[in-house]
C-alpha positions in Angstrom: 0.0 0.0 0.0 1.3 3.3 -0.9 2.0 5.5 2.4 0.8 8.7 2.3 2.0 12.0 1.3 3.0 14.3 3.6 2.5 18.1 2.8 5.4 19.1 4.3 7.5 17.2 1.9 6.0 19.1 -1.2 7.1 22.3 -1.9 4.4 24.3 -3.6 4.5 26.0 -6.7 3.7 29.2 -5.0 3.3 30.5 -1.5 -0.6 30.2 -0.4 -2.3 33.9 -1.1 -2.8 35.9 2.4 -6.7 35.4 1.4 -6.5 31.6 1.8 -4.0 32.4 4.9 -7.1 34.2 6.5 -9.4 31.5 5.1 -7.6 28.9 7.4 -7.6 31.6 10.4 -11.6 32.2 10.2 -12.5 29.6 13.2 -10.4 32.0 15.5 -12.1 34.7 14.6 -15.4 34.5 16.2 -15.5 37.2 19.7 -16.8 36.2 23.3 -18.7 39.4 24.5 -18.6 38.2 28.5 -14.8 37.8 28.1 -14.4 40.6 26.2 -16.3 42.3 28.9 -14.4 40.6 31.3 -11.1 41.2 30.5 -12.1 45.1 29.3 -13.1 45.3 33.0 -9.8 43.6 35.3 -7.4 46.0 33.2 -9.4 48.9 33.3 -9.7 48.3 37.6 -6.4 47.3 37.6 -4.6 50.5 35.8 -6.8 52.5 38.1 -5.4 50.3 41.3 -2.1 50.2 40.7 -1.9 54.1 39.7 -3.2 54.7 43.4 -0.3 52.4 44.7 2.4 54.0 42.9 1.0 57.1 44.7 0.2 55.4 48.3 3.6 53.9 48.3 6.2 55.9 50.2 10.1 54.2 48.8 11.4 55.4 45.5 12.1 51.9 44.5 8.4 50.9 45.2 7.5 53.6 43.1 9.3 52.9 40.5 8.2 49.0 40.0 4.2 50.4 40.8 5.3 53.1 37.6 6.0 50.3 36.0 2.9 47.9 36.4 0.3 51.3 35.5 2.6 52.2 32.0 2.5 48.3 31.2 -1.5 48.3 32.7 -1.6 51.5 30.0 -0.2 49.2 27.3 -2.6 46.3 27.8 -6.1 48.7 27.9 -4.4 49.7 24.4 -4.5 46.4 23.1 -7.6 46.3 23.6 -8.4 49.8 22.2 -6.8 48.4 19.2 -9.0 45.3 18.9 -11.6 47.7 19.2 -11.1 49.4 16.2 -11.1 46.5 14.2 -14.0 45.8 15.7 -12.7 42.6 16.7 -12.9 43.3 20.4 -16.7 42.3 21.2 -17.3 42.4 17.4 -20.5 44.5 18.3 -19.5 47.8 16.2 -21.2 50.1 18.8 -19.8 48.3 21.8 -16.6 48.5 20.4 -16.0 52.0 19.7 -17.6 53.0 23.0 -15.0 50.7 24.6 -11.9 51.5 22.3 -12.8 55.3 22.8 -12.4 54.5 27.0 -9.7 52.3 27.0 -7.6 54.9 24.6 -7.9 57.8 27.0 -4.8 56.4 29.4 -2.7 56.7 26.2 -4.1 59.9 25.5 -4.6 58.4 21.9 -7.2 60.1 19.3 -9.5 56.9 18.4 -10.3 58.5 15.2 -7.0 59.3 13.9 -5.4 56.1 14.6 -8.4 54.0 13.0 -7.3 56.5 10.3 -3.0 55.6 10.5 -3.7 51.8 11.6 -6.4 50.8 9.4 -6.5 52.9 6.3 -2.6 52.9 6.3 -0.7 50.3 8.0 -2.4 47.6 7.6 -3.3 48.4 3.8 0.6 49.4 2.7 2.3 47.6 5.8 6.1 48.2 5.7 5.9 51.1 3.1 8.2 53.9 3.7 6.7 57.1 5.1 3.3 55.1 6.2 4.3 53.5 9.1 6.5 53.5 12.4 10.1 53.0 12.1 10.2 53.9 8.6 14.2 53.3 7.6 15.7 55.7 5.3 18.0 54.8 2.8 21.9 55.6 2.6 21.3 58.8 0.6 18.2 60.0 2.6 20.1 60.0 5.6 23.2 61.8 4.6 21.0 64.4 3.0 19.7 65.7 6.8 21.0 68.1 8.3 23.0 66.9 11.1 20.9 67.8 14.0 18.1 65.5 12.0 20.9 62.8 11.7 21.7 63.1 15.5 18.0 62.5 15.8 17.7 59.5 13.9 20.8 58.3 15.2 19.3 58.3 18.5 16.1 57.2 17.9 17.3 53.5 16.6 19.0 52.9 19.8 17.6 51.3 23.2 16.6 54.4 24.5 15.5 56.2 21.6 12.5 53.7 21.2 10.1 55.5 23.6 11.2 58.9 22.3 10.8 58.3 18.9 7.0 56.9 19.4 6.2 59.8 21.7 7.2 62.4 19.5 7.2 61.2 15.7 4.3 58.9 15.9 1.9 60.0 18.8 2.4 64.0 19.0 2.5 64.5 15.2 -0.1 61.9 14.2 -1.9 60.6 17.2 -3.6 63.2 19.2 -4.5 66.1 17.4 -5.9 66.3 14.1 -3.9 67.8 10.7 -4.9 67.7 7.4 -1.3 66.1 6.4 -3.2 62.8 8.2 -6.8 63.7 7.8 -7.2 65.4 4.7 -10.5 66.8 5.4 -11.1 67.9 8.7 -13.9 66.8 10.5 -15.9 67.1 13.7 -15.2 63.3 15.4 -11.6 64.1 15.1 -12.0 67.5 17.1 -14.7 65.8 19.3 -11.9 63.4 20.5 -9.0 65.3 21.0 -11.3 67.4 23.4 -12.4 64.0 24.9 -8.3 63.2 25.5 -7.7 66.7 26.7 -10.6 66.6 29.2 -9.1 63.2 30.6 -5.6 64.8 30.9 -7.2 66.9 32.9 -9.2 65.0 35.2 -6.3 62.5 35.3 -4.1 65.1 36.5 -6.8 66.3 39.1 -7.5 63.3 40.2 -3.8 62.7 41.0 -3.5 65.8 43.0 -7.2 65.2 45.0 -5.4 61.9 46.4 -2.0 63.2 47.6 -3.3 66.3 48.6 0.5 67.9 48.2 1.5 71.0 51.0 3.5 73.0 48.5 4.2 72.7 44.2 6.8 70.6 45.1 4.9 67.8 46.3 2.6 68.5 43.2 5.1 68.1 41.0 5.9 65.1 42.3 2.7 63.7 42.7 2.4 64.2 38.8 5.7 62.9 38.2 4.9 58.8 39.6 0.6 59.5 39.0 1.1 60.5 35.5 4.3 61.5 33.6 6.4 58.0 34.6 3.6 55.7 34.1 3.0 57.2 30.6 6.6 57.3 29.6 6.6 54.0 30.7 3.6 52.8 28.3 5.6 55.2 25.7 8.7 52.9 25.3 6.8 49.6 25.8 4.7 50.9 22.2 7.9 52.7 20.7 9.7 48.9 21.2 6.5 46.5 20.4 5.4 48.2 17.1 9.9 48.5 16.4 10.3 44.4 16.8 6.5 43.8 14.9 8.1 44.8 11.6 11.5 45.5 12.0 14.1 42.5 11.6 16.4 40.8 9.2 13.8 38.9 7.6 11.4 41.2 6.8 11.7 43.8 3.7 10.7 47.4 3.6 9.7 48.8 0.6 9.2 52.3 -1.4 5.8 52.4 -2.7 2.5 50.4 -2.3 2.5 48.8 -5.5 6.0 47.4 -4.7 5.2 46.1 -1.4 1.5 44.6 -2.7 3.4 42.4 -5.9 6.0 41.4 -3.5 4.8 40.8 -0.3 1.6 39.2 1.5 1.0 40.2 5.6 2.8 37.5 6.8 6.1 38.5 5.2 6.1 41.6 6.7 5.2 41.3 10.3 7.3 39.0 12.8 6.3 37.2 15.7 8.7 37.6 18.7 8.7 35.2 20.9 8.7 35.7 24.4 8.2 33.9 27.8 4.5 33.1 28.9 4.3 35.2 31.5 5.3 38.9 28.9 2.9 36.9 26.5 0.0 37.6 29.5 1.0 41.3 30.2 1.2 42.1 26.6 -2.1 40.4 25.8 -0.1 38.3 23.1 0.2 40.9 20.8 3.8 40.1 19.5 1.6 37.6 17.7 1.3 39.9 15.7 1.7 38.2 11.7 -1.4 36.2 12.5 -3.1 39.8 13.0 -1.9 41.3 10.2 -3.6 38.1 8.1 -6.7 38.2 9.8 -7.5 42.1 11.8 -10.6 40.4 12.6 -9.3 38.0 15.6 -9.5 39.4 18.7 -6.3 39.1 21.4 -8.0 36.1 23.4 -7.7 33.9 20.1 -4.3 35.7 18.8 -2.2 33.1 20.1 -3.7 30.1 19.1 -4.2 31.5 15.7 -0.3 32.2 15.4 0.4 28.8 16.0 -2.3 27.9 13.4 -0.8 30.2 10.8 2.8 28.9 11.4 1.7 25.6 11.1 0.4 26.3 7.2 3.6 28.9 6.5 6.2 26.0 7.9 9.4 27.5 7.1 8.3 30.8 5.3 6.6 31.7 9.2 8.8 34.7 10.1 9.4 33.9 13.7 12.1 35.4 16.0 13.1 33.9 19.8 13.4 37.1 21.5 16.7 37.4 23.9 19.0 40.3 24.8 21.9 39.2 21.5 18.3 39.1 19.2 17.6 43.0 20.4 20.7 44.3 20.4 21.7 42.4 16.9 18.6 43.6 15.2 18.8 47.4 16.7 23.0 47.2 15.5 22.3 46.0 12.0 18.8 47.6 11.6 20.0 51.4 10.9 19.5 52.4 7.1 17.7 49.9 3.9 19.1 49.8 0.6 15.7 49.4 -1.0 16.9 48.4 -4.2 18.8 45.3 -2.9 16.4 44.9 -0.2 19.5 45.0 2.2 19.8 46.7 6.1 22.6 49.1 6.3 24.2 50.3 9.2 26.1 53.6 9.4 29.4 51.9 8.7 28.0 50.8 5.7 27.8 47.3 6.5 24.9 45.3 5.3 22.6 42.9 6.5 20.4 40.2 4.1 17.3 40.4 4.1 15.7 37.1 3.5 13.0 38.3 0.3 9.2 36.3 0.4 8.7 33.9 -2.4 6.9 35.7 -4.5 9.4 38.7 -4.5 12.1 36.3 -5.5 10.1 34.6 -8.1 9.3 37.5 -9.7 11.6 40.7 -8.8 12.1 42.8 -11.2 16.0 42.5 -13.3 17.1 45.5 -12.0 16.2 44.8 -8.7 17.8 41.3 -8.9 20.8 43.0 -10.3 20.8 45.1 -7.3 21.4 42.4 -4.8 23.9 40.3 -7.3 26.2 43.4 -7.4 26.0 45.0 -3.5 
């Protein structure tokens, strides 16, 4: 009797299309509204909790670890904020924006400009320069700044310059108050929630200073300091690194325009999954899963991780999957600097390059010049 074939001995002709990708993710799709609920409801406690410990708390240390639980309790109510505006959340379209709009407020975030950056943007022209976070430039781009720019973006693709760079070039210029460069056409739900974040700054900051109580604007200073400003840089670096490592690494390719990126490139050769520990898998709300979201938008967080196994299981081999660890972080943050986007190579500013490992597709069907490119750098 002839034994069986097995799939994973056959190579295919071509790699499966991102549609039939998201046809095998559709059972993980499906939302739970009471866990949903649930889950909306112990983070939202929880970052309210833990903000009144850092406060209650007298030793600096103390402080510091509470600071860190509230800007990482920030990050997971974001999550779900994101979920939200996929509506993949509760999957209830009005429950879903009422929650993403509540559970964007501790990240001072604009719910209507990001569905605008994420959805219209990101997710439609993933990892095309000048639409997305972390944006490389190439060789000549960067030695055409001026040198305080180059200081700038120097800093910003180092350890510390991850928080920075998401604070300023991502959330203060896109994220919280409307401009037609994002927009286009102004109008009134963009103005209606940058009021909304502005009115919870407020009461955020009020609400800090009702509970200490401080005897002089020393104490209120402080008081703002570990109830507000180190939580929220805190929850500032954790975004600047997670959406960094989501589509930045040596086996993922950036490209120059849409059309590029779209003949070259499905969702899942363009966004990694990191792997990390269990227990960051929890805090993070297992959203370093993140190539199985960019397949399917539609699966909410408390399904993400099963479907990322699901997806890697049909990719095999072309799965982009990295094992997080400190030589991975500082390796990809070394070599990740500058992109030669005609060779599809990472450049760093020695001039050393980096392979990037192209999909299938891309290498089935580059274009000659591009091909000659790569044979000749």
């Amino acid at each position: 009797m002839t034994p069986p074939i097995e799939l994973v001995q056959v190579k295919p002709s071509a790699p499966p299309a991102t549609r039939d990708l998201r046809a095998a993710l559709e059972p993980y799709t499906h939302a739970s509204v009471p866990l949903a609920l649930a889950i909306f409801a112990v983070d939202l406690v929880a970052l309210i909790g833990v903000i009144g410990l850092t406060l209650h708390v007298e030793h600096w240390a103390l402080k510091i670890a509470c600071a860190a639980v509230a800007g990482t309790a920030i990050s997971r109510l974001f999550v779900i904020g994101h979920d939200a505006v996929h509506i993949a959340f509760t999957q209830n379209k009005t429950l879903d924006n009422i929650i993403g709009r509540i559970v964007f407020l501790p990240a001072l975030h604009n719910y209507s400009l990001w569905r605008i950056a994420h959805n219209r943007n990101h997710h439609k022209i993933t990892n095309v320069q000048g639409f997305n976070s972390w944006s490389p430039l190439s060789l000549q781009e960067y030695a055409a700044l001026p040198p305080e720019r180059r200081l700038l973006y120097r800093f910003y693709r180092t350890p510390l310059g991850l928080g920075p760079y998401y604070l300023v070039e991502r959330w203060w210029k896109d994220k919280f108050f409307p401009t037609r460069r994002v927009v286009g056409e102004m109008k009134p739900a963009y103005w209606w929630d940058f009021a909304l974040n502005v009115a919870f700054l407020a009461l955020w900051i009020g609400a800090v200073l009702l509970f200490v109580r401080p005897a002089s604007i020393g104490a209120a200073l402080g008081a703002v300091f570990w109830g507000f400003a180190l939580p929220y840089a805190i929850w500032n670096y954790l975004m600047g690194f997670t959406v960094y490592f989501q589509h930045t690494s040596r086996k993922v390719p950036w490209f120059r325009t849409a059309a590029e990126a779209r003949a070259a490139a499905g969702q899942e050769d363009v966004s990694v999954h990191v792997k990390f520990p269990g227990w960051y898998g929890f805090v993070s709300h297992f959203n370093m899963n993140h190539a199985a979201h960019h397949v399917s938008p539609k699966i909410p967080l408390y399904r993400l991780k099963a479907a990322q196994a699901r997806l890697e299981a049909v990719l095999g081999p072309r799965a982009v999957v990295e094992k997080f660890t400190p030589m991975m972080f500082w390796r990809t943050m070394r070599q990740c600097k500058l992109y030669n986007f005609a060779s599809h190579r990472w450049v760093d500013f020695r001039g050393r390059t980096a392979d990037v490992t192209l999909p299938e597709r891309a290498q089935a069907g580059a274009p000659p010049s591009q091909a000659k490119a790569r044979a000749a750098a």
